[in-house]
TILUMKE-452643 format. One record per residue (C-alpha): residue in three letters; x, y negated, z negated. Coordinates in steps of 0.2 Angstrom, whole numbers, padded with zeros to 4 digits, always signed. Layout:
BEGIN
ALAXYZ ...
***
This chain:
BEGIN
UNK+0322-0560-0519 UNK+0320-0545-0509 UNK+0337-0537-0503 UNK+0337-0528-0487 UNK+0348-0510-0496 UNK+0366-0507-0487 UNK+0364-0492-0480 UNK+0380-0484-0484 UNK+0374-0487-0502 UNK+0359-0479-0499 UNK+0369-0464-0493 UNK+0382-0462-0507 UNK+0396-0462-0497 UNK+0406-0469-0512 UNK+0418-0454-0520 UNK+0418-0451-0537 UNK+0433-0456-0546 UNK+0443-0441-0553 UNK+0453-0443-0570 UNK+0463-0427-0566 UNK+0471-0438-0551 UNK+0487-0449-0548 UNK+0481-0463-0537 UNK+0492-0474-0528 UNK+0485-0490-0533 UNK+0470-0494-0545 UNK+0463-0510-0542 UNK+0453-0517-0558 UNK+0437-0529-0553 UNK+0423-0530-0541 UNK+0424-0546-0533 UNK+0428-0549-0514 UNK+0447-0549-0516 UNK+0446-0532-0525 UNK+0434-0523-0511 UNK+0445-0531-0496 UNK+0462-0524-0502 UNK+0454-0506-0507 UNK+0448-0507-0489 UNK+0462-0511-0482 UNK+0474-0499-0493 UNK+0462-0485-0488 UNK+0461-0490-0470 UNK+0481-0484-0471 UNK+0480-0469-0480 UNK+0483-0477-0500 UNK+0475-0469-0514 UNK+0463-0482-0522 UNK+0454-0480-0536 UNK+0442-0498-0539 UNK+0435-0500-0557 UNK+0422-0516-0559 UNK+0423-0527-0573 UNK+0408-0531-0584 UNK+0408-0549-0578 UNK+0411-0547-0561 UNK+0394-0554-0556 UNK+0394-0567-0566 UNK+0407-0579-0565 UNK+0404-0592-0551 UNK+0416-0587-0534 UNK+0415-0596-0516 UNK+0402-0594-0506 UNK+0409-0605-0492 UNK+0421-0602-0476 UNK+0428-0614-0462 UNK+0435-0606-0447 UNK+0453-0606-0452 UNK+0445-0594-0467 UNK+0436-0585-0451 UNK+0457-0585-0444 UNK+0464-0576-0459 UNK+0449-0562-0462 UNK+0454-0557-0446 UNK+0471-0556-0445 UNK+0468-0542-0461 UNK+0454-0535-0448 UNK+0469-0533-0435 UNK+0484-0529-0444 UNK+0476-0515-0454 UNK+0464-0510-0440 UNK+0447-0514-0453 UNK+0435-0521-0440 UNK+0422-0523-0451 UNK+0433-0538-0460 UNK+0431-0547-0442 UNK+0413-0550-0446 UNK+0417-0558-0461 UNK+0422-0573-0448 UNK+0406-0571-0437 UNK+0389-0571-0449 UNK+0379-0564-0432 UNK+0390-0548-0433 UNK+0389-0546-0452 UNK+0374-0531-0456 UNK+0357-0537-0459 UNK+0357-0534-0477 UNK+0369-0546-0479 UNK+0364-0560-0467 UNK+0348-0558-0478 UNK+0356-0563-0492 UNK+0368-0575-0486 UNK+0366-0592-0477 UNK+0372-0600-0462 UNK+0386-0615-0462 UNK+0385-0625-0444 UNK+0395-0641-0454 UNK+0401-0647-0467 UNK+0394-0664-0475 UNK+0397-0677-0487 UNK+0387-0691-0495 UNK+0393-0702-0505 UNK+0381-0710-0519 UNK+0383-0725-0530 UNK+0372-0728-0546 UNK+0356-0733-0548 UNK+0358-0735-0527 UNK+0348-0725-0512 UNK+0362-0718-0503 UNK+0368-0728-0491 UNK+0365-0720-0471 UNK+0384-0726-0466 UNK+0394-0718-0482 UNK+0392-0701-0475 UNK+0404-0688-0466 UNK+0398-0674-0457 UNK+0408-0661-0448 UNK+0398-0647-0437 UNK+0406-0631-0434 UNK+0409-0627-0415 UNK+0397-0616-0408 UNK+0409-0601-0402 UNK+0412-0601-0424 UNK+0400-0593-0437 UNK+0404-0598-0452 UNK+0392-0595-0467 UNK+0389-0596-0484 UNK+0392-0578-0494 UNK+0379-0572-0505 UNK+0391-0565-0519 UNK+0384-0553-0529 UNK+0379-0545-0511 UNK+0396-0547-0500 UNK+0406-0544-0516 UNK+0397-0526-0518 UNK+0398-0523-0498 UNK+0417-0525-0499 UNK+0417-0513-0513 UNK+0406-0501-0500 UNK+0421-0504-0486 UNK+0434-0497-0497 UNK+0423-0481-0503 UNK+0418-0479-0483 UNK+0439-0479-0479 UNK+0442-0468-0493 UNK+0442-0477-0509 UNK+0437-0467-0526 UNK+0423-0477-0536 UNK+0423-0478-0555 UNK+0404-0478-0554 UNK+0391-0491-0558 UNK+0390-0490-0576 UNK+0407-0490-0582 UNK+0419-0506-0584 UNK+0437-0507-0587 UNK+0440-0507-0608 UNK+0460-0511-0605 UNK+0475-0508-0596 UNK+0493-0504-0599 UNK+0509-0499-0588 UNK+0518-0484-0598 UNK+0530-0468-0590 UNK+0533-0476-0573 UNK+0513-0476-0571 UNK+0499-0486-0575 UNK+0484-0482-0588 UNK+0466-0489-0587 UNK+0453-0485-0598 UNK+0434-0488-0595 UNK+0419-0492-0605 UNK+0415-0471-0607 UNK+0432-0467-0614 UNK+0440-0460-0600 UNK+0457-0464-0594 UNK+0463-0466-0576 UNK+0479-0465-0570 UNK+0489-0473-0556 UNK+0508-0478-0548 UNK+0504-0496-0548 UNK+0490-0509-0554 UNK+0481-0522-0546 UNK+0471-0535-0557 UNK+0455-0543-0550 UNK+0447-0546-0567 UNK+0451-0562-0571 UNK+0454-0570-0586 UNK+0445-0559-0597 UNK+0458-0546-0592 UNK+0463-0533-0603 UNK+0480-0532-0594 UNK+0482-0550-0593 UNK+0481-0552-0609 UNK+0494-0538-0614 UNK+0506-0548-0604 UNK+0505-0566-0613 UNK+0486-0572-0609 UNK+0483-0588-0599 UNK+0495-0604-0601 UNK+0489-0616-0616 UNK+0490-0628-0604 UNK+0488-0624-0585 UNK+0500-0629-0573 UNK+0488-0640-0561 UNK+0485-0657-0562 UNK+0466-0656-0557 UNK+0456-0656-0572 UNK+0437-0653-0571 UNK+0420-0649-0584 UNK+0412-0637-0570 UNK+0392-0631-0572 UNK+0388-0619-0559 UNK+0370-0610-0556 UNK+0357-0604-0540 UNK+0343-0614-0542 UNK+0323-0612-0530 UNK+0314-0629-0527 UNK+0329-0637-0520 UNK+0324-0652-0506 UNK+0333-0652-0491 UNK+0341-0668-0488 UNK+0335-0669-0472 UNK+0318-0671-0482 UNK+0320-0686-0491 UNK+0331-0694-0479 UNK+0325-0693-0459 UNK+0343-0689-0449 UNK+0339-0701-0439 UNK+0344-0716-0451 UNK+0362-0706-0450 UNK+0369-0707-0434 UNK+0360-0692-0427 UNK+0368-0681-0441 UNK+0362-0663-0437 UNK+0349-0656-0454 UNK+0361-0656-0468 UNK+0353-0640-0477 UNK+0359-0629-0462 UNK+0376-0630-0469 UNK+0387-0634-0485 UNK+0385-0649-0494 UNK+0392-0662-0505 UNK+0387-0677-0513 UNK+0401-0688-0520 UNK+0402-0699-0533 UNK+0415-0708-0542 UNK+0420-0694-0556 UNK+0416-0679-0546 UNK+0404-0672-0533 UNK+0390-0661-0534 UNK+0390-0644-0519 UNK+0377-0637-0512 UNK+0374-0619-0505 UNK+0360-0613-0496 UNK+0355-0595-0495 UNK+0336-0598-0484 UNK+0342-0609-0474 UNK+0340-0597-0457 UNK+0325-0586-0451 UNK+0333-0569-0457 UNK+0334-0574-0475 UNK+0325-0566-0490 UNK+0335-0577-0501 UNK+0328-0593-0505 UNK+0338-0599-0521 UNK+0353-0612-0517 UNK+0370-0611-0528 UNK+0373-0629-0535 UNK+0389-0633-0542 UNK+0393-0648-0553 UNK+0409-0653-0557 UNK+0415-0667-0565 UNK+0430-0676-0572 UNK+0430-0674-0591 UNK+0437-0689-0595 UNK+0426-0700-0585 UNK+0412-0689-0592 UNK+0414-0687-0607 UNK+0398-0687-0617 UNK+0387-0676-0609 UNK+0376-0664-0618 UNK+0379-0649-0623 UNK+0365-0640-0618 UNK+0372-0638-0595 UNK+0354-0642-0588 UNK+0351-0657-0597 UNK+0369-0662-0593 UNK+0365-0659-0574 UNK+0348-0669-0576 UNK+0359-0684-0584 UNK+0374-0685-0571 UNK+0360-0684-0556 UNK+0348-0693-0563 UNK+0360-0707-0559 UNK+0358-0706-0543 UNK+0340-0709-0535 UNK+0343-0699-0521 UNK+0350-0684-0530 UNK+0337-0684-0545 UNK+0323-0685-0531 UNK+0332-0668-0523 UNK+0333-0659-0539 UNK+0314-0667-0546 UNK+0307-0649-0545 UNK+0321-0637-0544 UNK+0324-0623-0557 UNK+0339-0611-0562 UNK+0335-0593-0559 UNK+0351-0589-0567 UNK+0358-0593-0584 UNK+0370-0610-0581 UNK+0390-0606-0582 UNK+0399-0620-0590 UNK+0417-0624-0592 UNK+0426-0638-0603 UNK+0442-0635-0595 UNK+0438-0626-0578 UNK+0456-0625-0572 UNK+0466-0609-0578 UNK+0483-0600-0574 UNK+0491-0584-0582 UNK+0509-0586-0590 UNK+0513-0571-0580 UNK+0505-0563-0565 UNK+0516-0548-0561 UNK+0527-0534-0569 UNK+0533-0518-0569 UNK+0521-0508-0557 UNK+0506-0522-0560 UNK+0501-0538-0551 UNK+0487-0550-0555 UNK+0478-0557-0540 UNK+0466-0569-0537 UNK+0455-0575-0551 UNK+0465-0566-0564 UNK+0480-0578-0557 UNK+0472-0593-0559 UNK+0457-0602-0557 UNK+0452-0621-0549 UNK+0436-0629-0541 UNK+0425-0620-0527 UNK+0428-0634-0516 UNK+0431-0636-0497 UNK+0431-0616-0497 UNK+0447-0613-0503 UNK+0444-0602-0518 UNK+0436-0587-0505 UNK+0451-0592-0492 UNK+0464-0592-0504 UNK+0458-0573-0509 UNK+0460-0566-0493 UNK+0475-0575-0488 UNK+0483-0567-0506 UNK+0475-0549-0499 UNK+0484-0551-0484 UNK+0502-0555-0491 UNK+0499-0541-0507 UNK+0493-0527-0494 UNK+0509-0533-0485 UNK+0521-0525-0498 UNK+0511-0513-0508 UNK+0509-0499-0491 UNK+0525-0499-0488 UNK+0528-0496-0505 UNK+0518-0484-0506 UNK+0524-0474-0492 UNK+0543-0475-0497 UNK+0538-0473-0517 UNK+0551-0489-0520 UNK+0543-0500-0532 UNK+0555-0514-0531 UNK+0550-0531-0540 UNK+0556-0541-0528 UNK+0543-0540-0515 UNK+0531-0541-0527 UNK+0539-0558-0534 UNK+0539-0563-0518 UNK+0521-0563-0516 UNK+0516-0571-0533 UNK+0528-0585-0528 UNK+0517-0586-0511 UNK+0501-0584-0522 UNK+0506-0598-0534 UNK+0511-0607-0520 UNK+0493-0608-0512 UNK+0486-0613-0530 UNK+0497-0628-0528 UNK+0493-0634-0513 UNK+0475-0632-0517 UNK+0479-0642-0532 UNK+0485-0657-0524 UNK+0470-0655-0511 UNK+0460-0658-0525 UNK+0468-0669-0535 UNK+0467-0681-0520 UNK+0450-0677-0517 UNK+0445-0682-0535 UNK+0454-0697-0533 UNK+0447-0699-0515 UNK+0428-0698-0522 UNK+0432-0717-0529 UNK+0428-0728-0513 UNK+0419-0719-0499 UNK+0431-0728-0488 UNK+0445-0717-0495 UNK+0433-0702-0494 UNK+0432-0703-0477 UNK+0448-0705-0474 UNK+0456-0691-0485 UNK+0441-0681-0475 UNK+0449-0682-0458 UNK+0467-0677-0464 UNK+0457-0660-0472 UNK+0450-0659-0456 UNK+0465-0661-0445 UNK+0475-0648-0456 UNK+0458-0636-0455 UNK+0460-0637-0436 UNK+0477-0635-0434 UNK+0480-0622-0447 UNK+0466-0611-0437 UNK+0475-0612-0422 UNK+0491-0609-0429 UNK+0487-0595-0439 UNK+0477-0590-0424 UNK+0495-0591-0411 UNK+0505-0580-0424 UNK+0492-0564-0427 UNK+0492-0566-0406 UNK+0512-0567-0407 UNK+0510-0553-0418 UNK+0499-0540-0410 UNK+0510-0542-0396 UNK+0527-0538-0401 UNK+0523-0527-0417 UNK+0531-0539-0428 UNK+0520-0545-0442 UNK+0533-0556-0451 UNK+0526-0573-0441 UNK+0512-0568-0452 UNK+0523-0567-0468 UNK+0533-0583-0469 UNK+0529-0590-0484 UNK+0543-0598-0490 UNK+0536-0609-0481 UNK+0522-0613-0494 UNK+0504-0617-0492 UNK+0505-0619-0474 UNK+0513-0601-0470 UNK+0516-0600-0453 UNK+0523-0611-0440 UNK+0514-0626-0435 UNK+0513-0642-0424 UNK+0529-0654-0428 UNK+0522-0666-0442 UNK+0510-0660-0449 UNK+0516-0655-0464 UNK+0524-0674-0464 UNK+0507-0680-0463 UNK+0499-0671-0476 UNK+0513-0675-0489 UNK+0513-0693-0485 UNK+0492-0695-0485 UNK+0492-0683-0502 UNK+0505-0697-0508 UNK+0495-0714-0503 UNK+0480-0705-0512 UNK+0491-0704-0527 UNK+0496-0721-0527 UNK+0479-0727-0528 UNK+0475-0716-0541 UNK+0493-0724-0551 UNK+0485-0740-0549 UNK+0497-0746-0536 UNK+0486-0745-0521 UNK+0469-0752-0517 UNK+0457-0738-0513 UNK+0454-0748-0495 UNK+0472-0752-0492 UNK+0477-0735-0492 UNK+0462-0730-0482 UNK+0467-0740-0469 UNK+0486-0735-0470 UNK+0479-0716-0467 UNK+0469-0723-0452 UNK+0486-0729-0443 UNK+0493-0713-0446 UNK+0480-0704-0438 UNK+0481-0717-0424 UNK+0498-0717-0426 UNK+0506-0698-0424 UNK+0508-0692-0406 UNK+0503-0673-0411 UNK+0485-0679-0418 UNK+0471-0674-0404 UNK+0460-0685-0397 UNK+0448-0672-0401 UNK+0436-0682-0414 UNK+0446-0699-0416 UNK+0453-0693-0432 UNK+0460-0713-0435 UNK+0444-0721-0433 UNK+0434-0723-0448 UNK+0417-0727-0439 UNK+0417-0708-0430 UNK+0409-0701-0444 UNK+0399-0688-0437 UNK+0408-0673-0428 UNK+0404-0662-0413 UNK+0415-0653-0402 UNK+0407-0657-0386 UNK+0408-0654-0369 UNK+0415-0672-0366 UNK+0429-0669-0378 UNK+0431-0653-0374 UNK+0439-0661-0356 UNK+0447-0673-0365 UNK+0456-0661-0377 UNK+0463-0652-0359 UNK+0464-0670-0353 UNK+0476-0673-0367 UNK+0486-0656-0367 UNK+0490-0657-0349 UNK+0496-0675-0350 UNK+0503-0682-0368 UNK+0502-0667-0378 UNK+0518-0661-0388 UNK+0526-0646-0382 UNK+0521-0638-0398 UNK+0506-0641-0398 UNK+0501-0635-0380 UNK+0506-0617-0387 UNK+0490-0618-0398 UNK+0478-0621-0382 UNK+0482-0611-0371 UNK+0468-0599-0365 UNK+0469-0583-0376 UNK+0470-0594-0393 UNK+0455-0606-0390 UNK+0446-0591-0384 UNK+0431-0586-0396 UNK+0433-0568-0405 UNK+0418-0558-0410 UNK+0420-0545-0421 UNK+0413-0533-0408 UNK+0428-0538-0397 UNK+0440-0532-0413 UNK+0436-0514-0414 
***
C-alpha cells in the first residue's frame, strides 16, 4: 500500500524530547489513546513528553466507530478546544492521508451462518448510519501515529522514532522512564498506554491470574487482500434491499463466536486495499483447533459455505496475532503519581466498536483531573481513583455487552433481538451525551460530562433505559443458565421494546421482522410525530433542534 505522507510529518514539526527537562506528564505508548491525551494536555498548556512502545503497532486495536463514538471525540474536541479531534467523528473532514488509509462505515451488519448451510437471506441484521454521520473504520498504524503528530503540533516533546520505553518507575515525588538508548526521562506524573507488556505494570503487581470479566475468548486477528465482498456472493436483492455490506463493518455469527470484518478500500480515495479480519471464538466450544492461527481460521470458516467461499483466495499480509485467553486486567491500575489507561488496564474483544470508544471516553475523564493537577501542583489520589473506578467501570459494562452477545450468537432470533436493545442504547447514549456537552458549553460547567458514579452510562439519560438494559442483559443470561429457551427470551425482549413508553418508533425496535435499518424521511416525520404527541418529557430534551442538528468538524473550530 501507497500512504499518502502526513504533511506535518513531512515537516518535523515533532520537538525533540529533552532529558535535562521535568515534564508534567510523560505518557508511555503510541496508540490512539496515548496521541489524543498528549493533544489534549498540550492543547492547555501541559508538559508532555510521548515515548512509543516497541509493540505499539502490533497488537490488534479498534478500527471501528458508531456515532455515539463520533459524540464522545468531540466532546474532548470542545472541552479542550482540539478541533482536529471533531474530525475523528466525521471521515470527510479527516486529512487525505488518512482517509486513504482508512475505510468508510455507512452500517453495521450481521449474518448469521449455521453449518454446512448457505446463509439464510432472513437471518441478517443491518443497521445504516444516517447520512448527516461519518463514521469509518480507522486504519491503526496511520490514525495512531496522526494522534501522536496532534500532540507534537500542540506542543508535545517526542521521544523519537527509534527508541522504545525499557522501564518505568515512580521515585522522589517524580517519575522515571528509561528508553531503548539508555537515556532516562523525567516527569511529575506518568500515564501508561503500553499495555500489558508494561514495564510499569509489571513493577506494580502484573496482570490478575485470572481476569475479572466473564467473557472469555481464543481471538486470531490479521488484515488480509483478496477478500470478496459479500455483496459478491450474495446479490442484496435476496436480502430485503440491504444496502452493499462491504461499505461498512461486518459480522458473521455463529454459535461459538463471530468472525469481523474491516474494510480499508471500500471508498474511491483509498490506497489501502487489505481488510482487518478478526476471529474470535469461545475456547471451550472450540477447543481443538490447530495451532498453527491460519489453519485454525481455514477450519472454523470452512464450516460455513458462505464464509469459506469469501475467504477462498484471501491472504494475510501480516503475521496472524493469536490469543488463548484474549481477556486481560491489571491487579492495579494507578498509584502514587502513575495511572494505567486503556490497554494497559485491561483488555476484551474489538466488538461493536467499544474498544476505540472506550479509549476516548477514558481520555476524556483522565484529561479531566490530570490539568487541574497540573495547574495547582496537588497530586491527590483521590481524583485519580476516581477515574480508574469510572475506567473499570466501562470495562464491565462492556463485559456484560459481550457476554450477552456470546450468548446471543446461539439462535439468530436472539441475535436479533439482543441487536436492537445495542441499537436503542447506541441512539440514545448519542443523544444524551450529545444534550450534556450542549448543557456544558453553555453554562461552563463540565461536571454533566463527569458523572460517573453513574457507571457505564455516565451522564443522564431517558427514564428506563438503564432498566431496560439490565433486565434484556438478564433474560440473555438466563438462557445462557439453561433456564430460558433462546426464542422465549427473544420474544420477551420483543415486548419490551413494544412495551416501554420511552422507546421511539423510529425503527420498530420490537419488531423482529424490521431487520433492515434506515433513517428515512418517513421516519424522520414520524419520530417528530412522536415527540410532539407521546413522547416522555425526558426524552423531548433530546430532540430538540440544536441536538439532532449534524456537527461538522469545520463548524467546531
Amino acid at each position: 500500500m501507497k500512504a499518502i505522507k502526513s504533511p506535518e510529518h513531512d515537516r518535523r514539526l515533532a520537538r525533540a524530547a529533552d532529558p535535562a527537562e521535568k515534564y508534567d506528564v510523560a505518557i508511555l505508548g503510541g496508540s490512539m489513546a496515548a496521541g489524543l491525551l498528549g493533544a489534549v494536555l498540550s492543547r492547555q498548556g501541559v508538559r508532555v513528553l510521548l515515548v512509543g512502545a516497541a509493540d505499539d503497532d502490533s497488537d490488534p486495536a479498534g478500527e471501528t466507530t458508531v456515532p455515539y463514538t463520533a459524540e464522545v471525540f468531540l466532546l474532548l474536541a470542545k472541552r479542550f478546544q482540539v478541533p482536529e479531534i471533531a474530525a475523528f467523528g466525521l471521515f470527510t473532514d479527516l486529512p487525505p492521508w488518512v482517509r486513504s488509509e482508512s475505510g468508510v462505515k455507512k452500517s453495521l451488519g450481521f449474518l448469521y451462518h449455521h453449518p454446512g448451510r448457505p446463509q439464510d437471506p432472513h437471518e441478517c441484521v443491518q443497521f445504516n448510519v444516517p447520512n448527516e454521520h461519518g463514521e469509518w473504520h480507522l486504519y491503526r498504524r496511520g490514525v495512531d501515529r496522526y494522534t501522536r503528530e496532534l500532540a507534537a503540533k500542540y506542543g508535545a516533546a517526542l521521544a523519537g522514532a527509534d527508541v522504545f520505553v525499557s522501564d518505568a518507575w515512580v521515585e522522589e515525588d517524580e517519575g522515571r522512564v528509561r528508553v531503548s538508548d539508555g537515556t532516562v526521562y523525567r516527569a511529575r506524573f506518568l500515564v501508561d498506554c503500553v499495555g500489558p507488556d508494561s514495564p510499569l505494570l509489571v513493577r506494580n503487581g502484573g496482570d490478575d491470574a485470572e481476569p475479572r470479566l466473564r467473557h472469555t475468548s481464543r481471538v486470531y486477528a490479521t488484515q488480509m487482500r483478496g477478500v470478496v465482498p459479500f455483496e459478491a456472493l450474495v446479490p442484496p436483492s435476496r436480502q430485503d434491499k440491504v444496502t452493499p455490506w462491504s461499505e461498512g463493518t461486518v459480522h458473521h455469527l455463529f454459535d461459538g463466536g463471530w468472525v469481523q470484518l474491516v474494510d480499508f478500500g471500500n471508498h474511491k480515495e483509498s490506497r489501502n486495499p487489505t481488510t482487518s479480519v478478526t476471529l474470535s471464538v469461545d475456547p471451550e466450544r472450540f477447543p481443538d483447533l490447530p495451532e498453527e492461527p491460519d489453519k485454525a481460521f481455514r477450519q472454523v470458516v470452512e464450516r460455513f459455505p458462505d464464509l469459506a467461499r469469501q475467504f477462498e483466495n484471501a491472504t494475510p499480509v501480516r503475521p496472524w496475532t493469536v490469543e488463548t485467553r484474549y481477556q486481560r486486567t491489571a491487579s492495579t491500575t494507578h498509584g502514587e503519581r502513575w495511572f494505567g489507561l486503556e490497554r494497559t488496564a485491561a483488555r476484551n474483544d474489538m466488538f461493536l466498536a467499544r474498544d476505540a470508544t472506550m479509549a476516548a471516553e477514558s481520555v476524556h475523564a483522565l484529561a479531566s483531573v490530570l490539568i487541574p493537577a497540573v495547574r495547582r501542583d496537588n497530586w491527590s489520589p483521590a481524583p485519580f481513583a476516581r477515574v480508574a473506578l469510572f475506567q473499570e467501570a466501562l470495562g464491565e459494562f462492556n463485559d456484560r455487552l459481550l457476554h450477552a452477545a456470546r450468548t446471543a450468537c446461539q439462535d439468530f432470533r436472539l441475535w436479533n433481538a439482543f441487536s436492537r436493545v445495542w441499537l436503542l442504547w447506541q441512539i440514545l447514549a448519542d443523544l444524551s451525551l450529545k444534550r450534556a456537552r450542549l448543557d456544558a458549553e453553555s453554562s461552563g460547567d463540565w461536571s454533566v460530562c463527569e458523572q460517573y458514579e453513574l457507571g457505564g452510562i455516565w451522564f443522564q439519560c431517558p427514564r428506563g433505559l438503564r432498566e431496560l438494559i439490565d433486565r434484556s442483559l438478564e433474560t440473555v443470561d438466563e438462557v445462557r443458565r439453561g433456564g430460558l429457551a433462546a426464542g422465549a427470551a427473544a420474544d420477551r425482549i420483543f415486548a419490551e421494546l413494544r412495551r416501554e413508553p420511552f422507546v421511539p418508533p423510529l425503527y420498530a425496535f420490537g419488531d423482529p421482522g424490521a431487520r433492515v435499518y434506515r433513517f428515512t424521511l418517513p421516519k424522520r416525520l414520524q419520530m417528530l410525530f412522536w415527540v410532539k404527541t407521546k413522547a416522555p418529557a425526558d426524552f423531548r430534551r433530546l430532540l430538540t433542534v440544536d441536538n439532532v442538528s449534524g456537527v461538522t468538524a469545520a463548524s467546531s473550530r
